[in-house]
MARSESE-353626 format. One line per field, with one value per residue (C-alpha): z, x, y. Coordinates in Angstrom, 3 decimals. Each point is the difference from the previous one (the first is absolute). Example, Ala and Ser with C-alpha at 12.3 -4.5 7.8 and 13.67 -1.06 7.14 Angstrom:
zz = 7.800 | -0.660
xx = 12.300 | 1.370
yy = -4.500 | 3.440
//
This chain:
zz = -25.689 | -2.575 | 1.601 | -2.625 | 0.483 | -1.513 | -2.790 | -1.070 | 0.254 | -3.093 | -1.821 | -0.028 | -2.772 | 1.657 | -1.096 | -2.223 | -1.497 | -1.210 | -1.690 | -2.024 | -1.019 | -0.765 | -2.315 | -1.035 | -1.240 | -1.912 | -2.089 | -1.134 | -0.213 | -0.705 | -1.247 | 0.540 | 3.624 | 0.807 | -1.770 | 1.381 | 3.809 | -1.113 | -1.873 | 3.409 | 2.428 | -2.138 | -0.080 | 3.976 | 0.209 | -1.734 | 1.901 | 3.672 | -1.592 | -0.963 | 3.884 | 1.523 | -2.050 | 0.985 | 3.411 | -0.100 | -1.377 | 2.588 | 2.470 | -0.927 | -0.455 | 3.490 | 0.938 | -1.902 | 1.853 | -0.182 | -2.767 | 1.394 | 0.948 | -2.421 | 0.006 | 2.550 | -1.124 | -0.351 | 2.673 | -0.975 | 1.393 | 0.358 | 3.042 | -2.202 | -2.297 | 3.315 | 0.961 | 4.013 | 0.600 | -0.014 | 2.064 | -1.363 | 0.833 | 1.652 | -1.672 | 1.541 | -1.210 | -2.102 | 1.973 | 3.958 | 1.120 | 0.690 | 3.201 | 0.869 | 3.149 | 2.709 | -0.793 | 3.098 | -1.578 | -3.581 | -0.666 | 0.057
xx = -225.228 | -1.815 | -0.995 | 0.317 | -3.741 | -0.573 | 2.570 | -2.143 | -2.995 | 0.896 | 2.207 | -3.129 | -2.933 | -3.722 | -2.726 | -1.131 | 3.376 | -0.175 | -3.177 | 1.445 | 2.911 | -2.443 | -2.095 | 3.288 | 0.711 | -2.910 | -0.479 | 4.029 | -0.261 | -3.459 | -0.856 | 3.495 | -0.101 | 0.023 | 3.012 | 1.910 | -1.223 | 1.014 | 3.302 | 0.760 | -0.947 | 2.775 | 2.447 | -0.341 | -0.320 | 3.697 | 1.204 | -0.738 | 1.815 | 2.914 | 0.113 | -0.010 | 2.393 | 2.352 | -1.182 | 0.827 | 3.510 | 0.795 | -0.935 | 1.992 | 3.198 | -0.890 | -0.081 | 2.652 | 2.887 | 4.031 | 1.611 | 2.324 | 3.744 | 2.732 | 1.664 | 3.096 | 3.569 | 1.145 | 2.646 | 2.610 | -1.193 | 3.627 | 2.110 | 3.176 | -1.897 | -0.759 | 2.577 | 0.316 | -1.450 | 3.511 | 0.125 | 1.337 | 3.400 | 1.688 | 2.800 | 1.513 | 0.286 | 3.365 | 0.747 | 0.073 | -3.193 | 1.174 | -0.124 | -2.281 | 0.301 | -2.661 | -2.841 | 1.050 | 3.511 | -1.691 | -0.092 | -3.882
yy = 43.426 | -2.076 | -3.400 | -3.413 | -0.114 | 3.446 | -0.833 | -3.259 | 1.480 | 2.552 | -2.945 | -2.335 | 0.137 | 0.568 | -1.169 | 3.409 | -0.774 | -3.460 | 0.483 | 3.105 | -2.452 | -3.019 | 2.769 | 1.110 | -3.602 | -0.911 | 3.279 | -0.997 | -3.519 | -0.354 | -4.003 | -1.059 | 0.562 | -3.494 | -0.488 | 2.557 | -1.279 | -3.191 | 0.886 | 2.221 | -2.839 | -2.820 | 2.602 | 0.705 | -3.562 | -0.307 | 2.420 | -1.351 | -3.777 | 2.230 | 1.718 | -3.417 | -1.608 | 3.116 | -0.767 | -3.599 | 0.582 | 2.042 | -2.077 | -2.968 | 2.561 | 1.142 | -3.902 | -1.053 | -1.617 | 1.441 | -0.800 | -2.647 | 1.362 | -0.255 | -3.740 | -0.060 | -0.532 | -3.370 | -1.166 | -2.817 | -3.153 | -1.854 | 1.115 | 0.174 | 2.680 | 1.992 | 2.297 | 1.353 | 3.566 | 2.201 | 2.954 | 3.352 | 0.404 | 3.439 | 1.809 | 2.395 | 3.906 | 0.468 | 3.256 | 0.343 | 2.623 | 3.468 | 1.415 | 2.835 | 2.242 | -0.946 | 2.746 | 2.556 | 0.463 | 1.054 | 3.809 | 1.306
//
């Protein structure tokens, strides 16, 4: 099993390494080096005020309160305009239920 440790280890540039890529560097960019470095260092510069204006818009969405619930219906305010809760009324079936035979008498 390959431990996190291990896995960083390989992932991460040495010592050797960075001076290879700092050679590597100046041989390409040669006198405009400090242009580049400082070209590279606005633009990660940009880029970290981007990430934490993301950041802060999340976090007030997170903190954001509810939006507030929809406005409730309007009663009638006079008494005469108020009318008494009615209860439903029962009518009766038009035809009589039919009988069945109790469940004993009924052919299996």
């Amino acid at each position: 099993m390959i431990s996190v440790l291990t896995v960083a280890q390989f992932s991460l540039p040495g010592g050797t390494e960075m001076l290879i890529v700092l050679i590597v560097a100046l041989l390409l960019f040669g006198n405009r080096l400090p242009q580049v470095a400082r070209s590279l260092g606005k633009s990660l510069n940009e880029f970290r005020k981007g990430m934490q204006g993301l950041e802060q818009e999340l976090r007030s969405a997170i903190n954001e309160t509810p939006p507030p619930s929809p406005p409730r219906t309007q009663r009638p305010e006079n008494e005469e305009d108020r009318q008494p809760p009615v209860a439903p009324k029962f009518i009766p079936p038009a035809t009589p239920p039919e009988e069945t035979p109790p469940p004993s008498e009924v052919a299996g």
